[in-house]
C-alpha positions in Angstrom: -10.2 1.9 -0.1 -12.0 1.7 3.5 -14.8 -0.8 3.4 -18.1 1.2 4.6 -19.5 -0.3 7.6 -22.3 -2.4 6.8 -21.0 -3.9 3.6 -19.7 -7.3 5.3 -21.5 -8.3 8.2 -22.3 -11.0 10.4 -20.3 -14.7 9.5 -19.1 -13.4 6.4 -16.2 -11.2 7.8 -14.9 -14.1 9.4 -13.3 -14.4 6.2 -11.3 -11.0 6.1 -9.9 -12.5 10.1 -8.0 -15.1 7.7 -6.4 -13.0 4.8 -5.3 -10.5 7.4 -4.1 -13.0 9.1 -2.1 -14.6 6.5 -1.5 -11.1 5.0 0.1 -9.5 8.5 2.1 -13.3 9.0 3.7 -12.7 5.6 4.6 -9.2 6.3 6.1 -10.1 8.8 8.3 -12.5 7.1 9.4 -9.6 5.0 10.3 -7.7 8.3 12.3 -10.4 9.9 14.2 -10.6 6.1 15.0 -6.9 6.7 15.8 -7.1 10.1 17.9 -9.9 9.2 19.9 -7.9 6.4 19.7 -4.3 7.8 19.5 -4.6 11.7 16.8 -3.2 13.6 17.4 0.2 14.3 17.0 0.8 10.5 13.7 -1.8 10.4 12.5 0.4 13.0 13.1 3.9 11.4 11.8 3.0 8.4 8.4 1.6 9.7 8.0 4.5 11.7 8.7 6.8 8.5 6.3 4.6 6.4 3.4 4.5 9.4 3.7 8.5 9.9 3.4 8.6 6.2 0.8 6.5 5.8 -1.3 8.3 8.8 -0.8 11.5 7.0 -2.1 10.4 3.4 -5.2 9.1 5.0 -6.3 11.4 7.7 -4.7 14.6 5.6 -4.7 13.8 1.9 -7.9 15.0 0.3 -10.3 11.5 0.3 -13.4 11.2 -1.2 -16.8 8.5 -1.0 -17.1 7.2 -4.0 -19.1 4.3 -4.8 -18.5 1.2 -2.4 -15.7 3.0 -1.1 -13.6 6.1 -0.9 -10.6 7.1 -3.2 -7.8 8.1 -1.3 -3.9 8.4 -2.9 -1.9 5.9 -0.6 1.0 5.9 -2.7 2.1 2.5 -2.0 4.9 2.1 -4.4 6.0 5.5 -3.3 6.8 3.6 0.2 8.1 0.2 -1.4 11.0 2.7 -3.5 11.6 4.2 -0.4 11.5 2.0 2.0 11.2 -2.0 1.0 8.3 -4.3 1.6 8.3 -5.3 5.0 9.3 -1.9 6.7 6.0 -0.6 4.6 4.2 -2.8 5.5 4.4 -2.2 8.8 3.8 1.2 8.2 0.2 0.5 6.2 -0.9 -1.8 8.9 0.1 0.7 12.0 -1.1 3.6 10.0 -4.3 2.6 9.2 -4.7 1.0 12.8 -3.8 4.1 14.1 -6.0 6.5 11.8 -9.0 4.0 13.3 -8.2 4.0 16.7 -7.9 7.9 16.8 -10.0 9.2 14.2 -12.3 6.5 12.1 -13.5 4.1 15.4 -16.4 3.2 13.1 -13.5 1.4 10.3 -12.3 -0.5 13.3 -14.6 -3.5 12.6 -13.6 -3.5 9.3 -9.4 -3.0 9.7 -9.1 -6.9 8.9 -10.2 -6.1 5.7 -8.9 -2.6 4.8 -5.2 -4.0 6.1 -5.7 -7.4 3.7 -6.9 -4.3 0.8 -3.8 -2.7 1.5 -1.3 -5.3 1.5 -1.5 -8.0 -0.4 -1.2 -5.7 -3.3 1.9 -4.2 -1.6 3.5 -8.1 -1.8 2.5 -8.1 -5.2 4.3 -4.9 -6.2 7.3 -6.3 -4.7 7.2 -9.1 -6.4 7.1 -7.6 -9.8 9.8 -5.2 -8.9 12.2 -7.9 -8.5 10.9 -9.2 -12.3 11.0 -5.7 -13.6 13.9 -4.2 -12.4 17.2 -5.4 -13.2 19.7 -6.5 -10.7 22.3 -4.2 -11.2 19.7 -0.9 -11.4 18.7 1.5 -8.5 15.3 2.5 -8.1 16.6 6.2 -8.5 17.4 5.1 -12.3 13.6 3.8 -12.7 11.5 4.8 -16.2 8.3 5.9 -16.1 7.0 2.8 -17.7 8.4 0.6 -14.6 6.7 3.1 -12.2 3.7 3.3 -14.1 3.6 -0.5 -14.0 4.1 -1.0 -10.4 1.4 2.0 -9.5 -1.4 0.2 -12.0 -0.5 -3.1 -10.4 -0.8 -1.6 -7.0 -4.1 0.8 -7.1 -5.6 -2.2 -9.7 -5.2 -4.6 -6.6 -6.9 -2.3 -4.5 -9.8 -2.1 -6.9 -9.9 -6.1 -7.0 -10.3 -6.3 -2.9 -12.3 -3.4 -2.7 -14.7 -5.6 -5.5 -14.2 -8.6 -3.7 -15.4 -7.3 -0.4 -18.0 -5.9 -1.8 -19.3 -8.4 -4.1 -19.0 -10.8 -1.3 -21.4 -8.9 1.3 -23.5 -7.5 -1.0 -24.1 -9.5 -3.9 -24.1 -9.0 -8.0 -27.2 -6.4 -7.4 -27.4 -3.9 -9.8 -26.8 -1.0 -7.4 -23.7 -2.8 -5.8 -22.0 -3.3 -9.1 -22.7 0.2 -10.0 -21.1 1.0 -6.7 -18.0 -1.1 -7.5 -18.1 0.4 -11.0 -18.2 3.9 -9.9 -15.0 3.6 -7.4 -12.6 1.8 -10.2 -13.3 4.3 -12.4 -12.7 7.0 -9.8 -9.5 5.0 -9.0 -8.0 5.8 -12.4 -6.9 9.6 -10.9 -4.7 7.9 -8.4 -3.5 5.7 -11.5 -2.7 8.6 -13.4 -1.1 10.9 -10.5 0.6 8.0 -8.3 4.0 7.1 -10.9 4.2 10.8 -11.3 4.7 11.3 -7.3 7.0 8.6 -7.9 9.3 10.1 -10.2 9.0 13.4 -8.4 10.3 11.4 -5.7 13.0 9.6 -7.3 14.0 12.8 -9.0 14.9 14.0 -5.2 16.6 11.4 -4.6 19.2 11.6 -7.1 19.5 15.1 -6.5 20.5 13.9 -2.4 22.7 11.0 -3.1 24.6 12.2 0.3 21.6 9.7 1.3 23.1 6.8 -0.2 23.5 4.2 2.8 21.5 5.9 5.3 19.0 3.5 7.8 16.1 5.9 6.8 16.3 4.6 3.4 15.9 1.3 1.5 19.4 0.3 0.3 17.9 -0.7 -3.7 17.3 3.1 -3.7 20.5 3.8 -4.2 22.1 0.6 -5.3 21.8 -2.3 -7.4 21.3 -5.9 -5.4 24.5 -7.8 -4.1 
């Protein structure tokens, strides 16, 4: 889901300064809600576990170019179950910085937009979980069907930035829409393998319920809301 250098230039990614902007500002709403309800010492645990995770599926994790962009398995309802919204999203932002200041220096100019990529999707995700799972249900107790939804939301808003970004610095050319073509369709892999991680996951979970109430850990994992 980077955006290649070149793509956006000049005035143009003023734009991505905004949405990352507003992205980050609302992300960190969702931190202060956690810190709020689960003190900081488990805020900060959990966004270090998410950032470490997140460095590790995109510098380690098999990536490939593909089109506009490159296909890489983030796994970000993986990290919502696990963790809630605003300690992953933490984690995507610090990851990815992190994976640019260290190892990608040439994705730096385009981290607004990669972050923006990365989480406004994660909001969404969040959002429908609240619709799709009931009150009283852990995520540990999640169908395939509710996973499967929350992964196609997820990667499917990654393909919609990664097409807006591109579309917007490159215009409907035929080569760029092919481009933009050619990584959705690659993106339905990560579709496929991403609810299956998460009920690999989930599966482990129930299997270490001496986990239940630990800091590490996002409290719906284990229990239904209060």
């Amino acid at each position: 889901m980077h955006i290649e250098p070149g793509i956006v230039e000049g005035g143009k990614i003023l734009l991505s300064y905004g949405t990352a902007a507003a992205a980050i500002g609302y992300g960190g709403k969702l931190a202060m809600e956690t810190l709020k309800r689960d003190g900081g010492v488990s805020l900060a645990l959990r966004a270090l576990l998410a950032t470490v995770l997140v460095f590790v599926f995109f510098e380690v994790f098999p990536t490939q170019a593909v089109g506009v962009s490159e296909v890489h398995l983030i796994l970000g309802s993986t990290l919502l179950l696990l963790f809630g919204a605003g300690p992953t999203a933490i984690g995507l932002a610090a990851g990815l910085l992190l994976q640019g200041v260290f190892f990608a220096p040439d994705d730096l100019p385009q981290y607004t937009m990669n972050v923006t990529t990365l989480l406004v999707p994660l909001f969404a995700i969040a959002a429908l979980a609240r619709r799709i799972v009931p009150a009283d249900s852990a995520y540990v107790d999640l169908r395939y069907g509710q996973v499967f939804k929350l992964s196609l939301a997820y990667q499917g808003g990654i393909v919609a930035w990664v097409a807006f970004w591109a579309l917007y610095g490159q215009g409907v050319g035929a080569d760029n829409l092919h481009g933009v073509m050619t990584f959705g369709a690659a993106y339905l892999l990560v579709v496929v393998l991403e609810p299956l991680v998460d009920l690999a996951v989930l599966a482990a979970a129930r299997t270490l319920r001496s986990l239940k109430g630990s800091m590490a850990l996002e409290k719906r994992l284990y229990e239904g809301m209060r």
